[in-house]
N, C-alpha and C positions, 0 to 999 in steps of 0.2 A: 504494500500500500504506500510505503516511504517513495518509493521508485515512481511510484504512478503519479505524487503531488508533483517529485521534480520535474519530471517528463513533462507534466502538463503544465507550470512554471516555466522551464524551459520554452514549450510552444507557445507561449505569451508573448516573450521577449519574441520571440523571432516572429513570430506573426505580428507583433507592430513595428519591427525591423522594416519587415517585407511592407507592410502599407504606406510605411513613410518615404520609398523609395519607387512606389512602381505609381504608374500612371491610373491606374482602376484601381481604386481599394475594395477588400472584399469586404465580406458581410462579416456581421458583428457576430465574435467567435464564442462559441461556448462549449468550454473544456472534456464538459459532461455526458453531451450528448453524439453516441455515436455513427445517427446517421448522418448529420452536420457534419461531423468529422470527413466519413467518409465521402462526401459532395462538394469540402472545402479542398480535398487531396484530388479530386477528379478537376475542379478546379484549376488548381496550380498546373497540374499534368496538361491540360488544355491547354493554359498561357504557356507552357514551355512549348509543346508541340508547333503552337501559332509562331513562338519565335523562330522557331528553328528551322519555319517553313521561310519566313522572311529573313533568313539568311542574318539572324541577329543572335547573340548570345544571350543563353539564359541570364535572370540575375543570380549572384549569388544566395541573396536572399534565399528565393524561389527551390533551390536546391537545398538548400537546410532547414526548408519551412515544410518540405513534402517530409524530409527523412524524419521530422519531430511529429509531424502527426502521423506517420507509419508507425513510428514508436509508442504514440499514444493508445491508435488503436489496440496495436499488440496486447500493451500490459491491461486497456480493457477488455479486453479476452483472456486476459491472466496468464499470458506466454510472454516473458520478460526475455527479450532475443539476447541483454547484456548477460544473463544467466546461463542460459544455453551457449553462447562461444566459451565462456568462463571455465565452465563443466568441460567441452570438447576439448581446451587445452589441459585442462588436469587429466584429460581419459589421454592423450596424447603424450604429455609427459609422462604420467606412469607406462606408459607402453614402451618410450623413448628408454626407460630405465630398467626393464626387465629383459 
């Protein structure tokens, strides 16, 4: 649960990162609710896609405001992705050592 406030903390900060820099601000976020989530990330993917077609670079913003609400969903679905690599390098070091 400690994980789930930072994470959603985190996509605070970067989600008014990202609206202070881009020319369309999005809609007004709300940490809690996961189909929002999921339609604010379909979002972002759109503006990236659009740039890319017009030959423009993403923002950087853009790129770390999709990966924070990718993280968000996660840990509300209670799959903490920082825990799972954590775990696969301990199952890999002990294997490096036997």
């Amino acid at each position: 649960m400690e994980r789930l406030k930072e994470s959603q903390a985190a996509l605070t900060l970067i989600y008014n990162a990202y609206n202070k820099v881009t020319i369309n601000p999005l809609a007004p976020l709300d940490i809690d609710d996961e189909e929002g989530l999921k339609k604010l990330l379909n979002t972002v993917m759109n503006r990236e896609s659009v740039s890319h077609m017009q030959n423009k670079k993403a923002l950087k913003e853009s790129v770390e405001l999709r990966s924070s609400i990718a993280d968000v969903l996660l840990l509300l679905d209670n799959c903490d992705i920082k825990e799972i690599k954590a775990n696969m390098k301990k199952a890999a070091a002990a294997e490096a050592v036997e």
